[in-house]
C-alpha positions in Angstrom: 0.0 0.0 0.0 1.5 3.6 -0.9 3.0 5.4 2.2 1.1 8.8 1.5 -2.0 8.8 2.9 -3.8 11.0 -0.1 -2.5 8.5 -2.4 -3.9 5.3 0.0 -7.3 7.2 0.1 -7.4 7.5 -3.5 -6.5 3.7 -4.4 -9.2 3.0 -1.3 -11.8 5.0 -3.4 -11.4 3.3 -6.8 -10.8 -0.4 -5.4 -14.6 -0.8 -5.7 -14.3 0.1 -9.5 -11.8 -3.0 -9.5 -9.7 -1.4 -11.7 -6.8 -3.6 -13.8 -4.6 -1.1 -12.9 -3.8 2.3 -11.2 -0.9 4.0 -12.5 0.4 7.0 -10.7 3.0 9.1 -12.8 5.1 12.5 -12.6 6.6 14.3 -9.8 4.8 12.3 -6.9 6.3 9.0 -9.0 9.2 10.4 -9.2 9.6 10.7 -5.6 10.2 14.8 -6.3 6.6 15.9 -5.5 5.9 18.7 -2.9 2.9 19.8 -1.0 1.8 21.9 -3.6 2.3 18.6 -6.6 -1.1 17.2 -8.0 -1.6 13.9 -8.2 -1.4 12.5 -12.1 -3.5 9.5 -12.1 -4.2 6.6 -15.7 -6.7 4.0 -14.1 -7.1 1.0 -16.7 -10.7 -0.8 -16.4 -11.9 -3.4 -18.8 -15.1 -2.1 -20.0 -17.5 -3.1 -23.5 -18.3 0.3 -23.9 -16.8 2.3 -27.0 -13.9 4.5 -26.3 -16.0 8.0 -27.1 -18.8 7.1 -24.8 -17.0 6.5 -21.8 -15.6 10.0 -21.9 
């Protein structure tokens, strides 16, 4: 489980999506994120529905 608790919180709140994956990249993955960093987030779910319509 991450060690930042914004970050834990976040992967606590998709887990019931059951995402394949959850992909955190950019300063916070680079270990060079500050208080003031966002979070960039890719989560990957399986899903039947065309690309367009799940935007």
């Amino acid at each position: 489980m991450p060690a930042d608790p914004l970050l834990e919180k976040l992967v606590n709140l998709l887990k019931p999506y059951e995402p394949e994956r959850i992909i955190l990249f950019g300063s916070r993955a680079r270990g060079e994120g500050d208080e003031y960093s966002d979070y960039d987030v890719v989560v990957i779910k399986a899903t039947d529905q065309p690309f367009l319509e799940r935007l």
